[in-house]
ZALUM-614296 format. One record per residue: residue in one letter; y, z, x of N, C-alpha, C in turn. Coordinates in Angstrom, 3 decimals, padded with zeros to 6 digits, always signed. Layout:
<pts>
("A", (Y, Z, X), (Y, Z, X), (Y, Z, X)) ...
</pts>
This chain:
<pts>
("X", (-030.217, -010.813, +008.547), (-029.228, -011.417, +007.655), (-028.941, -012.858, +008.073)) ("X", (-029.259, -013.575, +007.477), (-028.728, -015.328, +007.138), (-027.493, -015.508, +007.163)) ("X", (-026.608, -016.230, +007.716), (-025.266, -016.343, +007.348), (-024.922, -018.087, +007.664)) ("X", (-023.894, -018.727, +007.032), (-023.622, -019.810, +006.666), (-022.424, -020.113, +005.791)) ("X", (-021.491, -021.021, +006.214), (-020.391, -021.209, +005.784), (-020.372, -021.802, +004.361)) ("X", (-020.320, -021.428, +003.166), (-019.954, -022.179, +001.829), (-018.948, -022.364, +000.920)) ("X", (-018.869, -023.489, +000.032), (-017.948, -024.225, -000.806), (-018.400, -023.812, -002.339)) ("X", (-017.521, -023.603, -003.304), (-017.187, -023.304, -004.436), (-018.166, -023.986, -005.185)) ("X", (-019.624, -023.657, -005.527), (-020.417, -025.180, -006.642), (-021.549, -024.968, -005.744)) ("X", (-021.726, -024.684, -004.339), (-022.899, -024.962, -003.205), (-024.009, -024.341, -003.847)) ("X", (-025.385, -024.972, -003.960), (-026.372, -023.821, -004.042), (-027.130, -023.059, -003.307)) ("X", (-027.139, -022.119, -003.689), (-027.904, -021.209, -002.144), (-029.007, -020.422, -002.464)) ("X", (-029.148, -020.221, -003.493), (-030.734, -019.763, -003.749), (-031.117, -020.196, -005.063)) ("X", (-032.294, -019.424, -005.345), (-032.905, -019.430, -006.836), (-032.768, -018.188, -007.362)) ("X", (-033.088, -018.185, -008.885), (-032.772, -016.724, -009.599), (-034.462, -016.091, -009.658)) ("X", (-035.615, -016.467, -009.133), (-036.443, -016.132, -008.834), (-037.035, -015.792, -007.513)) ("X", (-035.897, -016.372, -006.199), (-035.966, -015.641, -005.103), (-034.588, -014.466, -004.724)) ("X", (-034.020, -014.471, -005.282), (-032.135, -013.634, -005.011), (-032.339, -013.411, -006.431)) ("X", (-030.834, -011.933, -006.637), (-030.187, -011.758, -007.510), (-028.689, -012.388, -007.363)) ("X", (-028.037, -012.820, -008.243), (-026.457, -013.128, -007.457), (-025.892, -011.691, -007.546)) ("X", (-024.968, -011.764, -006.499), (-024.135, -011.014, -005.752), (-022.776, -011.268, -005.832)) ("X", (-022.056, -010.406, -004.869), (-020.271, -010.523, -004.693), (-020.242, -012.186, -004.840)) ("X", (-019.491, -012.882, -005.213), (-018.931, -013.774, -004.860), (-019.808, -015.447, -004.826)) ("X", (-020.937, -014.724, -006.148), (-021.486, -015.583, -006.306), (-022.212, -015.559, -008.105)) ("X", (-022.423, -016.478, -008.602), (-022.843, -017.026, -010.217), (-024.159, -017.245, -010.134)) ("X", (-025.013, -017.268, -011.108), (-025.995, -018.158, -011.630), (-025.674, -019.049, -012.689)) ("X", (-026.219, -019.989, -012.871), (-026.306, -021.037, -013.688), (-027.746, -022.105, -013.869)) ("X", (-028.571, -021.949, -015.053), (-029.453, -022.619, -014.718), (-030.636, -021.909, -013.898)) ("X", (-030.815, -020.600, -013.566), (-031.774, -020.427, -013.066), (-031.197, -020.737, -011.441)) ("X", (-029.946, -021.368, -011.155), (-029.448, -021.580, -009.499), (-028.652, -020.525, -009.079)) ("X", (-028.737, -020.417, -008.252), (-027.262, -019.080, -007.666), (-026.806, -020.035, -006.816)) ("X", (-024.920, -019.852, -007.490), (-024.278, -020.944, -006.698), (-023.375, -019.740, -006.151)) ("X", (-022.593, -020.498, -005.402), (-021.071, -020.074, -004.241), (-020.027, -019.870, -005.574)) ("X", (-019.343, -019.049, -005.791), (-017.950, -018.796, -006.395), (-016.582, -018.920, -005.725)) ("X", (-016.993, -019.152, -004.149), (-015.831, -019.033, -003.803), (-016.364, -019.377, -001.889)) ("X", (-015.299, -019.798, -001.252), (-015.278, -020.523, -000.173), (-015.425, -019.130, +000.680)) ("X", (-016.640, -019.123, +001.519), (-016.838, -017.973, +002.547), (-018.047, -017.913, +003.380)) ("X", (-018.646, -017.135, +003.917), (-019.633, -016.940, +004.689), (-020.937, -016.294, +003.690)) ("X", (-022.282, -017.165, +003.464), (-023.255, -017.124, +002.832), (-023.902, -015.686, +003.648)) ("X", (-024.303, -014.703, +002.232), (-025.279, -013.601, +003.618), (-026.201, -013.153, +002.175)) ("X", (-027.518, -013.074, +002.864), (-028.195, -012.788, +002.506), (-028.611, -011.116, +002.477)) ("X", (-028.411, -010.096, +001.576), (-028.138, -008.682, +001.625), (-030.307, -008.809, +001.476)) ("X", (-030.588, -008.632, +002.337), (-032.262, -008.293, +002.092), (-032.973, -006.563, +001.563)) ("X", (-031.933, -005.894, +002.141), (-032.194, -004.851, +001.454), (-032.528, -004.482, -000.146)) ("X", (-031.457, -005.015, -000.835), (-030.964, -005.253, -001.983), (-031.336, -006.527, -002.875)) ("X", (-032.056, -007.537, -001.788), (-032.183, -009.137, -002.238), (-031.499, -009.720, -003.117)) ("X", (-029.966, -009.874, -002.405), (-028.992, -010.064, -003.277), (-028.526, -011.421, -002.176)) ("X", (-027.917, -012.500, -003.078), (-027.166, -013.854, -002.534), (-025.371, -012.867, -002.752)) ("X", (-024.614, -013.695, -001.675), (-023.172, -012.631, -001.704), (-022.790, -014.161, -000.652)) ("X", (-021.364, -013.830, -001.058), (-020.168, -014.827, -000.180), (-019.383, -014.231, -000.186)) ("X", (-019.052, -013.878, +001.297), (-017.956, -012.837, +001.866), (-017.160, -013.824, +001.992)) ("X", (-015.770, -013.920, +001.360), (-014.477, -014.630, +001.211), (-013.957, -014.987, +002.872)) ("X", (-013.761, -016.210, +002.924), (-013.238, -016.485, +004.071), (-011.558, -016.074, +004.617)) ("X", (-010.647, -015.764, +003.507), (-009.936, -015.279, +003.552), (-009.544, -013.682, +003.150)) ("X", (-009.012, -012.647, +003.689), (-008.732, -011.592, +002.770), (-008.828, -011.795, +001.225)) ("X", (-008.470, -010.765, +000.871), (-007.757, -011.302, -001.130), (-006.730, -010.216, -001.052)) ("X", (-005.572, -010.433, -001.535), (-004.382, -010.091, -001.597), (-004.815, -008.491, -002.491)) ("X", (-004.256, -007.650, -002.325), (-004.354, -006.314, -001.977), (-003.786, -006.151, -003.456)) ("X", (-003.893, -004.996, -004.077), (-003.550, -004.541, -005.720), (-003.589, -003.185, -005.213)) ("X", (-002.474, -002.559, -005.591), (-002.189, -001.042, -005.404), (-003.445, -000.686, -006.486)) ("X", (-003.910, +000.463, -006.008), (-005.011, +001.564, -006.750), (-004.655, +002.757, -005.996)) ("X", (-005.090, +003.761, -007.327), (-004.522, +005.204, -007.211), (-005.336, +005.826, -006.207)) ("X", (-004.075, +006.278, -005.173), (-004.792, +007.180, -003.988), (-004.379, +006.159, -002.581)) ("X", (-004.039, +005.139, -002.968), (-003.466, +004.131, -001.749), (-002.431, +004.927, -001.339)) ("X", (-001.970, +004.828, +000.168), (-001.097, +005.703, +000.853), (+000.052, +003.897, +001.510)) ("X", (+001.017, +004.305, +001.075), (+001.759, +003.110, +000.427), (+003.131, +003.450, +001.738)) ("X", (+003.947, +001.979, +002.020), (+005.402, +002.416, +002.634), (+006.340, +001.408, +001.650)) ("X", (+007.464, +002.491, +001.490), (+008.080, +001.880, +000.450), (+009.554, +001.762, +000.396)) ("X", (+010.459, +000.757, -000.343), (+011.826, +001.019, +000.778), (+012.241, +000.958, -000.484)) ("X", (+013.517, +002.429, -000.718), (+014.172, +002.734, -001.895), (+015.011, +001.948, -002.270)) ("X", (+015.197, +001.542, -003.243), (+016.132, +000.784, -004.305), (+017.708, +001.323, -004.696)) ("X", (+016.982, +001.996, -005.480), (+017.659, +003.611, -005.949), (+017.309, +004.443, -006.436)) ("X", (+018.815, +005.698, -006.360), (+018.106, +007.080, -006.406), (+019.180, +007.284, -007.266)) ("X", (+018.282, +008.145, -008.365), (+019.124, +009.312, -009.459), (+019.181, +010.463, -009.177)) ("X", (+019.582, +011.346, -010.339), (+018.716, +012.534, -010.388), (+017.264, +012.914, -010.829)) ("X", (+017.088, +012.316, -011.412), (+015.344, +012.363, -011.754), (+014.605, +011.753, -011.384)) ("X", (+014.919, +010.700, -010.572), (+013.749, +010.083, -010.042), (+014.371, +008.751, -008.948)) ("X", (+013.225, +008.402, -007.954), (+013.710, +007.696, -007.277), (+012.695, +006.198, -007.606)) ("X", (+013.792, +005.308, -007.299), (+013.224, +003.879, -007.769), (+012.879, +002.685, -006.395)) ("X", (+011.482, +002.631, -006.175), (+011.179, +001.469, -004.647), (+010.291, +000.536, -005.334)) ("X", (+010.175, -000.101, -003.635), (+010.229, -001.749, -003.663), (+008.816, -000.914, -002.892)) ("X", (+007.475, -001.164, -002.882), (+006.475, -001.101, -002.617), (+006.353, -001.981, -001.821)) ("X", (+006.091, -002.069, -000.184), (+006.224, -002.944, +001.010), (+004.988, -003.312, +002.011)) ("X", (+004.081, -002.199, +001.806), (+002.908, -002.372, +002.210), (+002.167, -001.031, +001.875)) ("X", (+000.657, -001.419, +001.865), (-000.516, -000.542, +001.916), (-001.106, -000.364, +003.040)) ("X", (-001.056, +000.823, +003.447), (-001.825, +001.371, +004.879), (-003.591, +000.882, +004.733)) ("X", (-003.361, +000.336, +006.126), (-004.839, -000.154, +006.534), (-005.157, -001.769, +006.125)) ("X", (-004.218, -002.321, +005.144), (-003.818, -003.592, +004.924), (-003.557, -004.757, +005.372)) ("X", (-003.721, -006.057, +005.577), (-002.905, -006.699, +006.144), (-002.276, -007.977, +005.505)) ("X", (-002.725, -007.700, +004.517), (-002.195, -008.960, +003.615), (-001.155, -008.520, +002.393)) ("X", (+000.162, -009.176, +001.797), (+000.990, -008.947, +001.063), (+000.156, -008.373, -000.528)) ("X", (+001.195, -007.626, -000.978), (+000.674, -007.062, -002.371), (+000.695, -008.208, -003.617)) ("X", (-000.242, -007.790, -004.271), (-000.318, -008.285, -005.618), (-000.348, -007.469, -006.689)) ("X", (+001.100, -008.379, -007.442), (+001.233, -007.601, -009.015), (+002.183, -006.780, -008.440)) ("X", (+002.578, -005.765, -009.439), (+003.790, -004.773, -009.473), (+003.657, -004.537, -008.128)) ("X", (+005.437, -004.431, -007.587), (+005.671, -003.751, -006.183), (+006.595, -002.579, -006.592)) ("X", (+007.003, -002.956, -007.438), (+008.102, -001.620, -008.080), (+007.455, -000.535, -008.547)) ("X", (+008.116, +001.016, -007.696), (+007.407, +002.108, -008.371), (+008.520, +003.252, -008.318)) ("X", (+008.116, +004.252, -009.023), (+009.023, +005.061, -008.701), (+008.321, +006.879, -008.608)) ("X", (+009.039, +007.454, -007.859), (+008.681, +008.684, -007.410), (+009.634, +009.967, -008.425)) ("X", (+009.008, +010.234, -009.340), (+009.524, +011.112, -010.492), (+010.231, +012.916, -009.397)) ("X", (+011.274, +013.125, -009.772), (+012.095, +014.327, -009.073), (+010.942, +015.727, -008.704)) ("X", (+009.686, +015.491, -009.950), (+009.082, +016.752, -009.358), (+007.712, +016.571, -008.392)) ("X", (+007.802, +015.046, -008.273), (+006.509, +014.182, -007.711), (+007.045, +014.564, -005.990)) ("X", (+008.020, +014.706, -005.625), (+009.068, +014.278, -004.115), (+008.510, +015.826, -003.656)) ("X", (+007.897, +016.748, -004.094), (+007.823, +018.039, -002.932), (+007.322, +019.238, -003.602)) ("X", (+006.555, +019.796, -002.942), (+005.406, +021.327, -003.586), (+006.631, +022.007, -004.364)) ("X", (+007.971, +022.227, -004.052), (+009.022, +023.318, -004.502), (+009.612, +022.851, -005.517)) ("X", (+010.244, +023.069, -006.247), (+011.395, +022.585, -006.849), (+012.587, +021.840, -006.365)) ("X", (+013.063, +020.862, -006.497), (+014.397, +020.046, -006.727), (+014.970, +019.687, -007.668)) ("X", (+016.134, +019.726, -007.520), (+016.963, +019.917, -008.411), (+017.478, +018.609, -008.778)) ("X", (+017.783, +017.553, -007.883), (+018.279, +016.166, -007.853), (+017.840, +015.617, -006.557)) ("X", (+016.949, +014.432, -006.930), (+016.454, +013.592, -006.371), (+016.987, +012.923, -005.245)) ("X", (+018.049, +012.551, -005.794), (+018.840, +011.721, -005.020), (+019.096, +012.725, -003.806)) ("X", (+019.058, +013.408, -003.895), (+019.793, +014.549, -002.604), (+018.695, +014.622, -001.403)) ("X", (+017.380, +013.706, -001.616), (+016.031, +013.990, -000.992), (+016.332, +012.455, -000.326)) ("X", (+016.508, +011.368, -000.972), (+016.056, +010.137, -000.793), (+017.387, +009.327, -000.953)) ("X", (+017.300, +008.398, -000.173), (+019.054, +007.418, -000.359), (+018.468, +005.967, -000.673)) ("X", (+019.441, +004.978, -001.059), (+019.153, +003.672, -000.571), (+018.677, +003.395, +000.589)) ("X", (+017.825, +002.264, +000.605), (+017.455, +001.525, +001.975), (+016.812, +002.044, +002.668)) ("X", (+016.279, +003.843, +002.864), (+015.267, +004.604, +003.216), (+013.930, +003.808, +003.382)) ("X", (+013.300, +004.245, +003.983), (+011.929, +003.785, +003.836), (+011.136, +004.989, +003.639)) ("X", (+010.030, +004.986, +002.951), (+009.559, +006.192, +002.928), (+008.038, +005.988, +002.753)) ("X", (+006.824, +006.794, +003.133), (+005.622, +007.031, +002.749), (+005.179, +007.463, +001.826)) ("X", (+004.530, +007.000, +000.842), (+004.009, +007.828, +000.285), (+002.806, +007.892, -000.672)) ("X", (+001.947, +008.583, -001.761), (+000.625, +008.095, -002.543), (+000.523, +007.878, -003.827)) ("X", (+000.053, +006.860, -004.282), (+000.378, +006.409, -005.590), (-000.573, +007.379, -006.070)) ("X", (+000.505, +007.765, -006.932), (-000.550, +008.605, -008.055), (-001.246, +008.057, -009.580)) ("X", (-000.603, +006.973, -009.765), (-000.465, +006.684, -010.763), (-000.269, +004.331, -010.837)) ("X", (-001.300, +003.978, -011.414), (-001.441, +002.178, -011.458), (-000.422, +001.597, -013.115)) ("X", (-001.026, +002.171, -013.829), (-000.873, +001.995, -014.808), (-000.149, +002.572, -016.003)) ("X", (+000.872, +002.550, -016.820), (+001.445, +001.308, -016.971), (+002.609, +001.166, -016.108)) ("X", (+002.559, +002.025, -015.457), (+003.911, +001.449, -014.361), (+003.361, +002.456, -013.277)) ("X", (+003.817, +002.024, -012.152), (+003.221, +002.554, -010.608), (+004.398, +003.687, -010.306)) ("X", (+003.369, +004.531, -009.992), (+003.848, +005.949, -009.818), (+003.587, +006.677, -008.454)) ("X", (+004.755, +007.217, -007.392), (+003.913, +007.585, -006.139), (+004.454, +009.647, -006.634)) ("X", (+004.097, +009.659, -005.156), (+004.639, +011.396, -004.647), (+004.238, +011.656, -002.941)) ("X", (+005.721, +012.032, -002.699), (+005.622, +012.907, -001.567), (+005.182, +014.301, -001.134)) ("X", (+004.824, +014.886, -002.105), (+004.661, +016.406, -001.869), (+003.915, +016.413, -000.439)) ("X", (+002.825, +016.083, +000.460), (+002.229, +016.350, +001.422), (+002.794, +016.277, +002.437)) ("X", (+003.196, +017.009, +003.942), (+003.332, +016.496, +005.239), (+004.027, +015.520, +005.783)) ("X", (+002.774, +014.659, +005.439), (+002.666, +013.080, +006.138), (+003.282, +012.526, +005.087)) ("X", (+004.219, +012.937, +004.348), (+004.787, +011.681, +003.308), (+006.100, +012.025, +003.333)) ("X", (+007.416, +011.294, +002.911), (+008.713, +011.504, +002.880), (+009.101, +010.217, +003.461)) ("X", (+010.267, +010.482, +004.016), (+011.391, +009.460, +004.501), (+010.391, +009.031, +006.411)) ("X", (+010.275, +008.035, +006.566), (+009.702, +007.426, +007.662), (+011.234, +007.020, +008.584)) ("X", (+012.407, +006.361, +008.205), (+013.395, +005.807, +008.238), (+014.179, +005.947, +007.590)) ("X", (+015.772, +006.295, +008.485), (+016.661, +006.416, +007.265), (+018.310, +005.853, +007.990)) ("X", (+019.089, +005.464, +007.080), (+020.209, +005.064, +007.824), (+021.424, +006.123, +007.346)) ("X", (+022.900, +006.024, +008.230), (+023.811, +006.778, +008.171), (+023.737, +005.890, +006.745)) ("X", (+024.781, +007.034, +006.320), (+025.163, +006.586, +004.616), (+027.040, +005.925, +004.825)) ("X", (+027.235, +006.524, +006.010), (+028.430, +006.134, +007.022), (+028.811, +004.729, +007.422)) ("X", (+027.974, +004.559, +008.642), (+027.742, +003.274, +009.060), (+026.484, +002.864, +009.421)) ("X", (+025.669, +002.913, +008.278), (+024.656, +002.316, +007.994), (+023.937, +002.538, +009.463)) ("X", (+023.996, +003.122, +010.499), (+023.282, +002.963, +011.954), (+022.157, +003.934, +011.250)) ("X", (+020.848, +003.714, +012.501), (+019.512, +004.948, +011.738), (+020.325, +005.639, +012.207)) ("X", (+019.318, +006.737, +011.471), (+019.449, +008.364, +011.598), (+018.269, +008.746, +012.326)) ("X", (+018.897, +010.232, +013.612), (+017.741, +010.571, +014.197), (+016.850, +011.477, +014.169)) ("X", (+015.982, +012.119, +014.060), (+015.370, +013.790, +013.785), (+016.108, +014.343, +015.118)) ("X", (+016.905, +015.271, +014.813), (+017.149, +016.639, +015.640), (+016.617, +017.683, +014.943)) ("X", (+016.723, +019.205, +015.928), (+016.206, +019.873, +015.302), (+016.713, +021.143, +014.383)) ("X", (+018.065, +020.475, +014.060), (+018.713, +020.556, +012.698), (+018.666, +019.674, +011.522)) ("X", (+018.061, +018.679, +011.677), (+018.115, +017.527, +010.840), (+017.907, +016.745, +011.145)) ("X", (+018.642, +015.051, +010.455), (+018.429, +014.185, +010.623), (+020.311, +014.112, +011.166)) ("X", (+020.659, +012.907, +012.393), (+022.026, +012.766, +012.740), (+022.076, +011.660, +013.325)) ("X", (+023.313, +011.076, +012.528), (+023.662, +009.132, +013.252), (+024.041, +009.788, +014.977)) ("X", (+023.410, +008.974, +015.834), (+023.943, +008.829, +017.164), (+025.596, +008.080, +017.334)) ("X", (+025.506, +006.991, +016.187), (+026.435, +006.551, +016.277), (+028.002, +007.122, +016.141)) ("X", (+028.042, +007.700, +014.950), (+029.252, +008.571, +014.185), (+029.168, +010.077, +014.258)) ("X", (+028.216, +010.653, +014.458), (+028.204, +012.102, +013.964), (+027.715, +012.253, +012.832)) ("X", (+027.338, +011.740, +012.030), (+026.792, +012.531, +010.784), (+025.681, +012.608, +010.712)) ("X", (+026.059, +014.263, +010.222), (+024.782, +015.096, +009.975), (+024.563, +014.853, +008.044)) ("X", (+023.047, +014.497, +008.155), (+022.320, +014.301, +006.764), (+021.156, +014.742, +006.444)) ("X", (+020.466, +015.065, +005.023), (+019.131, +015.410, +004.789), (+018.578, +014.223, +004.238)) ("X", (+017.350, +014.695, +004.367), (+016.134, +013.639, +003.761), (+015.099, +014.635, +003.730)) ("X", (+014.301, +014.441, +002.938), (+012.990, +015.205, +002.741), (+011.848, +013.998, +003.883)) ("X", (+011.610, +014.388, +005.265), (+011.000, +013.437, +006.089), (+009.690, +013.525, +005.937)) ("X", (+009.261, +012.842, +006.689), (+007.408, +012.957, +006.753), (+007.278, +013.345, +008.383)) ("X", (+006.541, +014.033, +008.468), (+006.417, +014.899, +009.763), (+006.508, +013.999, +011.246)) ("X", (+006.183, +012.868, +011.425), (+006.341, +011.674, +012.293), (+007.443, +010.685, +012.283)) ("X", (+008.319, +011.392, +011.030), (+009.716, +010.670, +011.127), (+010.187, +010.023, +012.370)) ("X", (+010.372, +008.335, +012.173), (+011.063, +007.942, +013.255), (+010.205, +007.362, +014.229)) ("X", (+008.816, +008.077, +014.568), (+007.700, +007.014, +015.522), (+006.950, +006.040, +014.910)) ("X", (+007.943, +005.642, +013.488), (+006.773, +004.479, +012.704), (+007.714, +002.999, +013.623)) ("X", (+007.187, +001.951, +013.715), (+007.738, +000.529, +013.959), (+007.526, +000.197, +012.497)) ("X", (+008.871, +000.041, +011.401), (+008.703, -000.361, +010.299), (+008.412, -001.919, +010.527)) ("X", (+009.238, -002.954, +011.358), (+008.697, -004.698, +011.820), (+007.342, -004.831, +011.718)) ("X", (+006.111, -004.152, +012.324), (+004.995, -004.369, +012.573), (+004.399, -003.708, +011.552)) ("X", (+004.729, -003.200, +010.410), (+003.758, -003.011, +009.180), (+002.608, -003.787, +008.839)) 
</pts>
């Protein structure tokens, strides 16, 4: 594999030696650069490609395993701020707002949403749904409340093994958690 740094317009092959590839045009019988990155020559495939020198900003797609910090909560459904995509490292693009419908939150029945999920929670969970509005669900394990604060005095809340309970005040609260509740560093997302 060939590799080489290129600019938007550069030419890098012919349309009789390459096919264009990722991140690259023909014009004229030329295969040019589309975009500022590292030139590679795929020989397998005999394809011209420019691997982007920067990430590209991330677009939720269905099946992304998402952390998300609640807005608000009804009874039918809970409403977040979409904060990052696992395995990610660059900010989202396009809709961050989604919401987790009352029967989307858990395998059983619930009755009211809100009684699962509070403000300011943070929670895990998988988009089920892109289009026309972003749709997650907790039903699995590994998904629920990651973080949660007293509803009291706002201090977190801790997993005991009655629940969730402010160290600070005493109060005892529910959340529907995700099984690692509490060992996430939400800062370093």
């Amino acid at each position: 594999m060939k590799q080489k740094l290129v600019m938007p317009g550069d030419q890098l092959s012919t349309s009789e030696e390459l096919l264009p590839g990722d991140g690259t045009f023909e014009e004229n019988g030329i295969i040019r650069a589309a975009r500022i990155g590292t030139y590679v020559v795929d020989e397998k495939h005999r394809t011209a490609e420019v691997k982007p020198a920067s990430s590209t900003p991330v677009l939720l797609k269905r099946g992304d395993v998402v952390i998300a910090k609640v807005t608000n909560a009804k009874p039918t459904m809970i409403i977040v701020e979409v904060v990052h995509v696992a395995g990610k490292n660059r900010s989202i693009s396009g809709e961050t707002d989604a919401t987790v419908h009352v029967k989307e939150i858990a395998q059983g029945f619930i009755k009211d949403a809100s009684t699962e999920y509070k403000a300011e929670d943070y929670i895990r969970a998988k988009v089920i749904q892109v289009k026309p509005s972003v749709q997650l669900e907790t039903k699995d394990r590994n998904f629920g409340a990651i973080k949660a604060l007293c509803s009291k005095c706002r201090n977190p809340l801790v997993k005991k093994s009655h629940g969730l309970e402010c160290e600070n005040c005493g109060n005892k609260e529910h959340r529907r958690i995700a099984e690692d509740y509490g060992n996430l560093d939400i800062q370093n997302l």
